[in-house]
C-alpha positions in Angstrom: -169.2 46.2 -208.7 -170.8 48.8 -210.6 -167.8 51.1 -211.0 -165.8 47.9 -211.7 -168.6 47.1 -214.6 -168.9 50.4 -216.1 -164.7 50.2 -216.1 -164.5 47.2 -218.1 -167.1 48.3 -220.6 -165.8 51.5 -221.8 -161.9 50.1 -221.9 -163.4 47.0 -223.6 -165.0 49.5 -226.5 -161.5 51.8 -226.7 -158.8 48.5 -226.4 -160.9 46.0 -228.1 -163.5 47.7 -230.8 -160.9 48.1 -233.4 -159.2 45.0 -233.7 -162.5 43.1 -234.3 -161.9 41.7 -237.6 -165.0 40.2 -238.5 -168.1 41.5 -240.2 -171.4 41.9 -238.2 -174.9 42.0 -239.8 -177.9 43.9 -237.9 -180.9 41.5 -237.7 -184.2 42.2 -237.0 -186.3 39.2 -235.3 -189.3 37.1 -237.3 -190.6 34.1 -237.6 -188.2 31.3 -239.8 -189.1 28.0 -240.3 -186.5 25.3 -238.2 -186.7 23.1 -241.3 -186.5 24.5 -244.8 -184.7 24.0 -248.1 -181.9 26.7 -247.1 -180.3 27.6 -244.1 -181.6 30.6 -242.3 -179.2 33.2 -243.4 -177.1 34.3 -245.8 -174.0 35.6 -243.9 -172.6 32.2 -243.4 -169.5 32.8 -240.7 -168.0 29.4 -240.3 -168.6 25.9 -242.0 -168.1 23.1 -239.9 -168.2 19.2 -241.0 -168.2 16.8 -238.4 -167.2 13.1 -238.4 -170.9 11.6 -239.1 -170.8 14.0 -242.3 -173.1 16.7 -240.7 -172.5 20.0 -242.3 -173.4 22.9 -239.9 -173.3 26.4 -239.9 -172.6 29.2 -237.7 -174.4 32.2 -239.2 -176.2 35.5 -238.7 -179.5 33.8 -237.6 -177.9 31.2 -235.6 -177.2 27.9 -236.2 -178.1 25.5 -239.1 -177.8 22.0 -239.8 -177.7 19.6 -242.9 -177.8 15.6 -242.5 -178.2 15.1 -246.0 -175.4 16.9 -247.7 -177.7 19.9 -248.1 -181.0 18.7 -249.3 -182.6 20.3 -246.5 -181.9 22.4 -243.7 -183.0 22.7 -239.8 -182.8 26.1 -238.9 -182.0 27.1 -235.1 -182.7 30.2 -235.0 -185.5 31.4 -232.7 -185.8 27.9 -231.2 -185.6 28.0 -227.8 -181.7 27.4 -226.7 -180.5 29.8 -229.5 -183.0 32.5 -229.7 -181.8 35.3 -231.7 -178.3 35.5 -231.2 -175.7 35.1 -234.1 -173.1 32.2 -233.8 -169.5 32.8 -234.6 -168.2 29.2 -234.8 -169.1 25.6 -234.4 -166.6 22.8 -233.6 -167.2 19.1 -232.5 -165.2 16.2 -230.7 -166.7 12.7 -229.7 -170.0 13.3 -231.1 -170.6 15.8 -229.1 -171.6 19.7 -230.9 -170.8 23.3 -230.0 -171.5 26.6 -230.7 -170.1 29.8 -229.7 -172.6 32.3 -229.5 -173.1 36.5 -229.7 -174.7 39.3 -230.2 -174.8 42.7 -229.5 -176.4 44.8 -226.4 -176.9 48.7 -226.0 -175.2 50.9 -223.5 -175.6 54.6 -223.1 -177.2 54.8 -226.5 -174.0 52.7 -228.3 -174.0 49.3 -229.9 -171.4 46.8 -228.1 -170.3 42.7 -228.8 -171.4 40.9 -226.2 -170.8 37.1 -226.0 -173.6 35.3 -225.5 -172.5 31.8 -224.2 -172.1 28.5 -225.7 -174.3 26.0 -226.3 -173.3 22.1 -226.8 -175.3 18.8 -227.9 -174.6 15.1 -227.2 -177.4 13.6 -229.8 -176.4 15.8 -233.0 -178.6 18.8 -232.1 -182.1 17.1 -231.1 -181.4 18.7 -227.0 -178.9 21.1 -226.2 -177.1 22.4 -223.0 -177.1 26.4 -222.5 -173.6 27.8 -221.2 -173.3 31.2 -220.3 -170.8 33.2 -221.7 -167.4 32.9 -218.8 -166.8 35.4 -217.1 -164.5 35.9 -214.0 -165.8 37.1 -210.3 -164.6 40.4 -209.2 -162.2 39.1 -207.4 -160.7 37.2 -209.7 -157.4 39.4 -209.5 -154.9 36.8 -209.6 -154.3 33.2 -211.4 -151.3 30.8 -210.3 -149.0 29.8 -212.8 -146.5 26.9 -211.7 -144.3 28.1 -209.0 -145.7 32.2 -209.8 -148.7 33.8 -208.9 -149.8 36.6 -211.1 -152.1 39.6 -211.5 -155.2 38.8 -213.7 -157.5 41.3 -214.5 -161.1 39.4 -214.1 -163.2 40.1 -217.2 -166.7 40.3 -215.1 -168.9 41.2 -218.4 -169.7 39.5 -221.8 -169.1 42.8 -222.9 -166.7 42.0 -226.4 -165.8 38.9 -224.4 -167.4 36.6 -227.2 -165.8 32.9 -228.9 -164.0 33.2 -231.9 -162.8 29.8 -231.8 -162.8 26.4 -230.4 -160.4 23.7 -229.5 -160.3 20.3 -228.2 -158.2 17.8 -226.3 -159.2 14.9 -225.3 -160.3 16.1 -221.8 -160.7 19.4 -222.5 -162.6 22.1 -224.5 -161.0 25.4 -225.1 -162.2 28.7 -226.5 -160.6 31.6 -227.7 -162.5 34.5 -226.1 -160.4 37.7 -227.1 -161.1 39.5 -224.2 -161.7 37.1 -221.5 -158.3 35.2 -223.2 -157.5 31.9 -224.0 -160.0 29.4 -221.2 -160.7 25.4 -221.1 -163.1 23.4 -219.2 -162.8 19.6 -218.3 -166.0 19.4 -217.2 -168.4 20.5 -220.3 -168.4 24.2 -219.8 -169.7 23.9 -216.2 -166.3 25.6 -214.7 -163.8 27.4 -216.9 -160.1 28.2 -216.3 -157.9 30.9 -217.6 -154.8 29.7 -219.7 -151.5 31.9 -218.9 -150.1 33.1 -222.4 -146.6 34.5 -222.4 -147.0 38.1 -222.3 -145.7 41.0 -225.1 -142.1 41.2 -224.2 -141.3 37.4 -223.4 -141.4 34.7 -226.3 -141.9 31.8 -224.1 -142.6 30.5 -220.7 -142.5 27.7 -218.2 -144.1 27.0 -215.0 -141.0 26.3 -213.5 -140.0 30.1 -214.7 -139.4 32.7 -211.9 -141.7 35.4 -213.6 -143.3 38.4 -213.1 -146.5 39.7 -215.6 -149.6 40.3 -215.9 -152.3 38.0 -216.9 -154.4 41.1 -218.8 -155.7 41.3 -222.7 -155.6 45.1 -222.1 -153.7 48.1 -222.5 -153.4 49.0 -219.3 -156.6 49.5 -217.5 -156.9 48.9 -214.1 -153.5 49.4 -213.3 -152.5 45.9 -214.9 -149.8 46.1 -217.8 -151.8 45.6 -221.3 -150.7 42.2 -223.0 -151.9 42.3 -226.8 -150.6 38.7 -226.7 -153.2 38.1 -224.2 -156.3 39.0 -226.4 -156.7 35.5 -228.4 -158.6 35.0 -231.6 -158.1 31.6 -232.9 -156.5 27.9 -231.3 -156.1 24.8 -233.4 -155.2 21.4 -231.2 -153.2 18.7 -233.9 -153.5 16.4 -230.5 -153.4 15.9 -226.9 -150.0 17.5 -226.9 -149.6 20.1 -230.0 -151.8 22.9 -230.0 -151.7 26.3 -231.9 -153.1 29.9 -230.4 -153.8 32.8 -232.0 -153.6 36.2 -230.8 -152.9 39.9 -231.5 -149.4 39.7 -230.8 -148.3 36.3 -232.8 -148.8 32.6 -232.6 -148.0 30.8 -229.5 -147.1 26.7 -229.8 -147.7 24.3 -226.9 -146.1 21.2 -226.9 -147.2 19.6 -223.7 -151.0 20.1 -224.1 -151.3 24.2 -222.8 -148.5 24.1 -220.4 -145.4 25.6 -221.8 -145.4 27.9 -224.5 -143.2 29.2 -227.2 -144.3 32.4 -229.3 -143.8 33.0 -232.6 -144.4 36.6 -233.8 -143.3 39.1 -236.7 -140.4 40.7 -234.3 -138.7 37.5 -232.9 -137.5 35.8 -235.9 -136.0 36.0 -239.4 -138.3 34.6 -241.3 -141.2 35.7 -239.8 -145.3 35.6 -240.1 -146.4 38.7 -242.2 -148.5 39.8 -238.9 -149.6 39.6 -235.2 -153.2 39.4 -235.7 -154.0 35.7 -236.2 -157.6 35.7 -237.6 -157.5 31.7 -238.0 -155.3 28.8 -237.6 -155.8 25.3 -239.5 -153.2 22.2 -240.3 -152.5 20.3 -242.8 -152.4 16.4 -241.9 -150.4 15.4 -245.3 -147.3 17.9 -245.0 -147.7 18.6 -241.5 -147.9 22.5 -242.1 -149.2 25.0 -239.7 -151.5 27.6 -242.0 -152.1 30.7 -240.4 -154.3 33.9 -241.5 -151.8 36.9 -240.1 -153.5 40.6 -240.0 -151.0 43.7 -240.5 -151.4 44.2 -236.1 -149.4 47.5 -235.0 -145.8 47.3 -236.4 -145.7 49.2 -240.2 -143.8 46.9 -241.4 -146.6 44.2 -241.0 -148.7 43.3 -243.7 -151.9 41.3 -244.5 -150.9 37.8 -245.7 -151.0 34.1 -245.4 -148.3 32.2 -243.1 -146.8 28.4 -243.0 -144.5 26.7 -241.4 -143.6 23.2 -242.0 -140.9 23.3 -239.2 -143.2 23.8 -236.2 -142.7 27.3 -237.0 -139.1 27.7 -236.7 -139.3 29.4 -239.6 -142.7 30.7 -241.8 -143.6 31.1 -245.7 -145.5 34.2 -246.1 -148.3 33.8 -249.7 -151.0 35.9 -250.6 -149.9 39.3 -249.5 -152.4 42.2 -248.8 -154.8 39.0 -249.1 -157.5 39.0 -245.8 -158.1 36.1 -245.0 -160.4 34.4 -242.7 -160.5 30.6 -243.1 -158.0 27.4 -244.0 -159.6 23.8 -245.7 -157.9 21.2 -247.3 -158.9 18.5 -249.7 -156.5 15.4 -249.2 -155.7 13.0 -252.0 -156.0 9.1 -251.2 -154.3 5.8 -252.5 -156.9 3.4 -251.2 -156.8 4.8 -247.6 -153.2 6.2 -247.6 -153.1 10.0 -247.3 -151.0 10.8 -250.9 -151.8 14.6 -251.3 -153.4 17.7 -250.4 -154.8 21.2 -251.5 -155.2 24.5 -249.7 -157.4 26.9 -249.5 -158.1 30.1 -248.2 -160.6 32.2 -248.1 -160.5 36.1 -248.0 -162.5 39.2 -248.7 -161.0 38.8 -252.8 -162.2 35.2 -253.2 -161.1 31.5 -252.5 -157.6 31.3 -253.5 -156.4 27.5 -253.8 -153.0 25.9 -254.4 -151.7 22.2 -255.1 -148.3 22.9 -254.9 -147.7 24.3 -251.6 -148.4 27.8 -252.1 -146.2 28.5 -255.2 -149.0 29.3 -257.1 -152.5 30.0 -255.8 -155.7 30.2 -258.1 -159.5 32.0 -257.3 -162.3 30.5 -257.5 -164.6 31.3 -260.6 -168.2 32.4 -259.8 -170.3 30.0 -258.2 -173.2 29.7 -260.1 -175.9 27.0 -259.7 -176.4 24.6 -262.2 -179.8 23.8 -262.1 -181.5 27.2 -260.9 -178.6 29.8 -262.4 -178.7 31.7 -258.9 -175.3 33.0 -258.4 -173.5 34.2 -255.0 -173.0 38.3 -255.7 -169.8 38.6 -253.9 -166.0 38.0 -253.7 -165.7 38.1 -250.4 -165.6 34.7 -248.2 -165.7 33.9 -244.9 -165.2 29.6 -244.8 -163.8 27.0 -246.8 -164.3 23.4 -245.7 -164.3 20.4 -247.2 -165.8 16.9 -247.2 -164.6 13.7 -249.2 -167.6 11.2 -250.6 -168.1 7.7 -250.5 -168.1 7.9 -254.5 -164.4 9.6 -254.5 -165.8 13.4 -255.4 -165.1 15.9 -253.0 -167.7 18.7 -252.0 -166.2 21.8 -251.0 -168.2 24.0 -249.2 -167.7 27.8 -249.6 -169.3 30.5 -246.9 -169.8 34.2 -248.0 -171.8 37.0 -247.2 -174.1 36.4 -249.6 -174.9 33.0 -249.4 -173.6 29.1 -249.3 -172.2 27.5 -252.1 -170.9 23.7 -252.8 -168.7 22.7 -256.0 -168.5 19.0 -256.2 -165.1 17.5 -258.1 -163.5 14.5 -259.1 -160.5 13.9 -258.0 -158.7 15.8 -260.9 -161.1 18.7 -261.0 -159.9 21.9 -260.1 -162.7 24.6 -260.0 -164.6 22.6 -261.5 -167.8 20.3 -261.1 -171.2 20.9 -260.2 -172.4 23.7 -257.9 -175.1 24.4 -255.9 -176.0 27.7 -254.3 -177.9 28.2 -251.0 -180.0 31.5 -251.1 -182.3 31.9 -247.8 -185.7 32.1 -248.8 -186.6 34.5 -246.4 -187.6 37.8 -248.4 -185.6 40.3 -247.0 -187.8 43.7 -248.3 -189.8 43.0 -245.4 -187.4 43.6 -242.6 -185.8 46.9 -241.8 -181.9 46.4 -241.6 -178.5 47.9 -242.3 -175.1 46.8 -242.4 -171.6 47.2 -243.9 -168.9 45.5 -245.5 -165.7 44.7 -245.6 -165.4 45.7 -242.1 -163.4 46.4 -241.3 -162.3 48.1 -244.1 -158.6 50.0 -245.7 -160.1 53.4 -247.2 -156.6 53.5 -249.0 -157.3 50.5 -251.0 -161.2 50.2 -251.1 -164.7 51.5 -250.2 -167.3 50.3 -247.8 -170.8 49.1 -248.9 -173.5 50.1 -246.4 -176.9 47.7 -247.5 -179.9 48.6 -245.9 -183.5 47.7 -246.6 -186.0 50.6 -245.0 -189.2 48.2 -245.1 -191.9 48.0 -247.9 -192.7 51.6 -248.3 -190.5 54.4 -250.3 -188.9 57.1 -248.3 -186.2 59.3 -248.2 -182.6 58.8 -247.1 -180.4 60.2 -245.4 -176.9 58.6 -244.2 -174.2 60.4 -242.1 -170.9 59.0 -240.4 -170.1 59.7 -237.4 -166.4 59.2 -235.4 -166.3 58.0 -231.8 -167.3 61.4 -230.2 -170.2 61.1 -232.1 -169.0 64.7 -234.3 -169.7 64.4 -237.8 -167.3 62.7 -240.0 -169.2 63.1 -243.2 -172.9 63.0 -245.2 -173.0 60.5 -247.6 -176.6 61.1 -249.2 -179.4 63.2 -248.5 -182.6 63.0 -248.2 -182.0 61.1 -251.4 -185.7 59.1 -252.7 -184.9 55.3 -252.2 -187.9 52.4 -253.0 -189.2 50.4 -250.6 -189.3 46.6 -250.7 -185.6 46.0 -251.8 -182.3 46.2 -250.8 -179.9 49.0 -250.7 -176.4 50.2 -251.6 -174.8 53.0 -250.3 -170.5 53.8 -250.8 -167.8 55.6 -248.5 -164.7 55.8 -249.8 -163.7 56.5 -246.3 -163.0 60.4 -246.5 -164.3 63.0 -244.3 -166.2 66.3 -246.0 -163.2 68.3 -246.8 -162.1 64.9 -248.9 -159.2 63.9 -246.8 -159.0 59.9 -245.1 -160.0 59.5 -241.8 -157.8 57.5 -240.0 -158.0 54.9 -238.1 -160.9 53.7 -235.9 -164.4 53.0 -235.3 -167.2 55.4 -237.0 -170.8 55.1 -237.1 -173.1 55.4 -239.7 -176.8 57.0 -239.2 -179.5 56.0 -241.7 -182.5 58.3 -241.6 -185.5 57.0 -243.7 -188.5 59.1 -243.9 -190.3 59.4 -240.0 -189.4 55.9 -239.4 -186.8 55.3 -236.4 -183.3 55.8 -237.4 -180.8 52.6 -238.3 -177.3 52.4 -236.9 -174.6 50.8 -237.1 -170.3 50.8 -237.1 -167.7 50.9 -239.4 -164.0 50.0 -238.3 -161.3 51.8 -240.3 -158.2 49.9 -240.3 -154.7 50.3 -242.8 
């Protein structure tokens, strides 16, 4: 079991650290109030609006809640079901609430994703059920498939085996675990079964099919083939029978509720998605469009982009290229209670880009700045758009960045524009010791990473150095430069070694060295 253990861990850092695309922010623990004016953090992840009109947040620091439209806030993090860990994403069916949740753990000295379960509530967050993250026993090695019977390599850590994303049937909740794959559960999380994807080289299967692959999101390990097709980011169920799944080799379509499926990817057709890597997938209920955010993967001619299909993806619209992008919302135009209309939005590392007709022309968002307090978000880069339509005919949308929460609240003939508010956690962060970095990952051939740190309240000297994976020194980016205490930060890399040349592809490391004080760490993925 060890041997098996220490095998997973070290092929989940090599096959899986670079294709994370999300950012991760260091935290240190302290004490936060559970309810407060703001939500607990500012790296909002994912906002999530349920059917009572509950906004919630999966963030940094946990989870947060708003039953008021953002009047006030309860704050689970430290409580006793979420702790410290960071959530990833929140979905809800029937009343009933989840979270995905993750942070990371230390082996041999290194820094690792670990998933950290899922947590669910039946009474809107006042009692919630703990779910450990699913994992497979050791013998887990194979997984029936209609009339086959196929190799499966069991994923026996929580090692990068987090939820990305969550999807829901009637009787079922599924998750999109990356490297445990695609899973669902019929019985609230208590049991969990792995969902056969087709793998790289076909573009569809059947349980009726004669077939012969493995059931393995790696490449290779363990003597199992490696399936990128297999290593799932996002799932969006329309209903009971149409469901959407993400992964890093294309988009696979069910039609008879996770049974069959037919793949979709940037090799198979002629018009294609712009990418493999599907960071997110949302529809829209007026046009009955499939919206997918598709990542340049392996194949050079890939490239960043937005994807739709209003054919079931028989054939895709590629918008937005070189565009990042993370999350999908709409807000849908009514005639008295008919569905008449809709906008989209998405939301990348450049902004929130919206259209109205369909993706033929797509406008930013301006700056959101509040208009009672003037407090403004510092940043272009977003990770979640949603939406929510008022009993008074506006229409908040709610915008999640890096640097804070923001709400613009429109007529029905506004277009970026309307009254905002802007969430700023009131936590001061001078007191805490932190670092991360962003965009991250990040293209060196087309921008520069930020590395924000705080060292405490006292003044010191800094020193930061990037390492590559062997831990040999990639490059110094200051030293032993004077930095004051109390505030916050900013370092660049452009992303070039010391003789000024790019470094290509992969995860680094970066060391911050302040004064005597222990050192801060943290990585940086490089990805064109």
């Amino acid at each position: 079991m060890k041997k098996l253990f220490i095998l997973i861990v070290v092929f989940g850092y090599y096959s899986f650290g670079q294709s994370l695309p999300y950012y991760f922010e260091l935290d240190n623990p302290k004490s936060y109030k559970v309810t407060a004016s703001t939500p607990a953090s500012n790296t909002i992840e994912h906002v999530h609006i349920d059917n009572n009109g509950t906004i919630w947040l999966g963030t940094s620091r946990g989870l947060s809640k708003s039953t008021d439209n953002g009047s006030s806030w309860t704050n689970y993090y430290q409580t006793q079901d979420f702790g410290i860990k960071k959530v990833s994403k929140v979905g809800s069916h029937n009343g009933v609430i989840w979270a995905g949740l993750w942070d990371f753990v230390e082996f041999f000295g290194e820094s690792f994703v670990e998933g950290a379960g899922l947590r669910f509530s039946t009474d809107n967050g006042q009692t919630w059920t703990v779910i450990s993250q699913p994992v497979d026993d050791q013998n887990d090695r194979t997984v029936t498939y209609g009339i086959n019977t196929l190799d499966a390599l069991p994923i026996t850590v929580a090692v990068n085996n987090m939820t990305y994303d969550i999807g829901f049937t009637s009787d079922a909740v599924w998750i999109a675990t990356f490297a445990g794959g695609l899973r669902k559960s019929t019985d609230l999380g208590q049991t969990w079964q792995r969902v056969v994807l087709p793998p790289d080289y076909l573009d569809s299967i059947h349980p009726n099919d004669t077939l012969n692959f493995d059931l393995s999101p790696s490449d290779g390990e363990l003597g199992l083939e490696g399936n990128l097709n297999h290593r799932v980011f996002s799932i969006h169920v329309v209903n009971d029978s149409l469901m959407f799944v993400g992964s890093a080799n294309g988009i696979n379509k069910s039609t008879d509720g996770g049974i069959s499926w037919l793949k979709f990817n940037h090799q198979n057709q002629i018009e294609t998605i712009s990418g493999n890597y599907i960071v997110d997938l949302d529809y829209d209920n007026f046009s009955n469009t499939i919206w997918a955010a598709t990542w340049k993967a392996v194949d050079l001619s890939e490239y960043w982009a937005v994807s739709a299909s209003s054919n079931g993806g028989e054939s895709w619209k590629t918008f937005l290229p070189n565009e990042r992008v993370h999350d999908f919302g709409f807000k849908y135009k009514y005639s008295g209670e008919s569905l008449v209309g809709s906008e989209v939005f998405a939301a990348t590392e450049n902004g929130v880009f919206r259209t109205s007709n369909y993706g033929s022309t797509w406008i930013a968002n301006p700056k959101p700045i509040d208009d009672q307090t003037g407090a403004s978000l510092l940043t272009s880069s977003f990770r979640s758009v949603e939406t929510k339509y008022l009993s008074d005919f506006t229409t908040d949308i709610w915008l999640g960045s890096l640097r804070g929460l923001a709400k613009l609240n429109e007529t029905r003939n506004e277009f970026w524009s309307g009254n905002w508010t802007v969430y700023i956690a009131s936590q001061e962060l001078s007191e805490e010791i932190k670092a991360f970095a962003f965009p991250n990952p990040f293209a060196p051939d087309r921008s520069k990473v930020t590395i924000q740190y705080t060292i405490g309240n006292n003044d010191a000297e800094v020193t930061i150095r990037i390492f590559d994976f062997g831990m040999n020194l990639v490059r110094t980016v200051i030293q032993n430069a004077p930095r004051i205490g109390g505030i916050e930060q900013r370092e660049l890399w452009d992303g070039r070694d010391q003789n000024g040349n790019l470094v290509p592809n992969g995860v680094y490391f970066y060391r911050i060295d302040h004064g005597s004080n222990e050192p801060l760490y943290g990585k940086i993925m490089v990805l064109m």
